[in-house]
C-alpha positions as CSV (number, residue, x, y, z in Angstrom):
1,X,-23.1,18.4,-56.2
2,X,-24.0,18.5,-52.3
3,X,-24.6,14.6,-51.6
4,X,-27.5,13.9,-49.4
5,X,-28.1,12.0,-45.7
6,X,-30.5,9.9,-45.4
7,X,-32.0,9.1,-41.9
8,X,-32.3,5.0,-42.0
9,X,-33.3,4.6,-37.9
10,X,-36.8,3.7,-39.2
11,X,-35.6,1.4,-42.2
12,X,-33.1,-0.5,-39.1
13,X,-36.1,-1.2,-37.4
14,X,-38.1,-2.3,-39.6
15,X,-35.2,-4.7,-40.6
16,X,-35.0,-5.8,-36.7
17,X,-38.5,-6.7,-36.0
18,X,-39.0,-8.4,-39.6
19,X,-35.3,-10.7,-39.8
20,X,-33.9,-10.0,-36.3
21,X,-30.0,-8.8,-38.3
22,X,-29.4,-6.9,-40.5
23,X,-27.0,-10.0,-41.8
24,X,-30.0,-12.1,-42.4
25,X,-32.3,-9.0,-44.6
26,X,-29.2,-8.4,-47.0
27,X,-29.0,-12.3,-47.8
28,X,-32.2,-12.1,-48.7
29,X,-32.1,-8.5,-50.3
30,X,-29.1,-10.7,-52.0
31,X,-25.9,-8.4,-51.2
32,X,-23.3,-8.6,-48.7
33,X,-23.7,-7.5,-45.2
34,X,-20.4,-4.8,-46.0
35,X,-22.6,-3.7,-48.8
36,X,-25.7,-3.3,-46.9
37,X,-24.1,-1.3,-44.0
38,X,-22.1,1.0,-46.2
39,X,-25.9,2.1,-47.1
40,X,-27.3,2.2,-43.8
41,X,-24.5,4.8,-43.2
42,X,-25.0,7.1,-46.5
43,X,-21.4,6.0,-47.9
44,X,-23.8,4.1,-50.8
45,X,-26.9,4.7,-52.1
46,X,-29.5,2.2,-52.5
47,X,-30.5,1.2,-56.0
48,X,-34.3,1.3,-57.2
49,X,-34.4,-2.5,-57.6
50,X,-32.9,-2.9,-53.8
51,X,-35.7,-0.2,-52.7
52,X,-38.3,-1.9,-54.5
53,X,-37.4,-5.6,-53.1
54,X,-36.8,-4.2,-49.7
55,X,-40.3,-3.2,-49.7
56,X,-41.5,-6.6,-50.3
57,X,-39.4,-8.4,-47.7
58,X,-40.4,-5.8,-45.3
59,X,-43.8,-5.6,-46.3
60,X,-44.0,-1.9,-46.2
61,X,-47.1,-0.3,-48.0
62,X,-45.6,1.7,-51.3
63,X,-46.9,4.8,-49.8
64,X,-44.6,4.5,-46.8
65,X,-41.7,4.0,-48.8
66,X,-40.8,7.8,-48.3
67,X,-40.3,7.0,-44.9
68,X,-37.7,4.6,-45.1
69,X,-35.4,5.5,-48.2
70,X,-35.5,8.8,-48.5
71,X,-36.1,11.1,-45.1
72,X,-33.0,13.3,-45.3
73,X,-31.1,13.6,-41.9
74,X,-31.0,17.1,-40.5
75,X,-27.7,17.8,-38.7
76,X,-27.9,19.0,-34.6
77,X,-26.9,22.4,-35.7
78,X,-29.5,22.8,-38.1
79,X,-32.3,21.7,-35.6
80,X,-31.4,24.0,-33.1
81,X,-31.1,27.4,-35.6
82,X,-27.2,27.0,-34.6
83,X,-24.4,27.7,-37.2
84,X,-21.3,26.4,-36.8
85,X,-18.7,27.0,-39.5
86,X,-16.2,23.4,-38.5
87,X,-19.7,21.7,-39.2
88,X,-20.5,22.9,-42.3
């Protein structure tokens, strides 16, 4: 199974303007800042209960929440139309 990319720039700053670190959201989100940067860099996923209460400390509307969890990252050769085999 292909795993997926997510693109978090939105969700980072979101997390910025609303607790200034993303040390201070993950105390509240209640994990560990290692834990919280291993998903803001795709190595993790987020779980639907971290989603769900990220949404309320950020106060995002639940329509947005697309947005912010789950906009797939497109890779630079793909956004030009280039294909480069060491990338795939």
């Amino acid at each position: 199974m292909e795993k997926l990319f997510f693109d978090y720039s939105k969700l980072a700053g979101r997390i910025r303007e609303k607790f200034g670190t993303q040390k201070a959201f993950a105390k509240k989100l209640g994990i560990s800042e290692g834990s919280l940067s291993l998903k803001m860099t795709n190595y993790h996923y987020f779980s639907q209960a971290e989603i769900r209460r990220a949404v309320q400390l950020l106060e995002l509307d639940p329509g947005v929440v697309t947005e912010y969890f789950f906009t797939q990252r497109v890779k630079k050769s793909q956004q030009k139309g280039l294909v480069k085999p060491w990338e795939n």
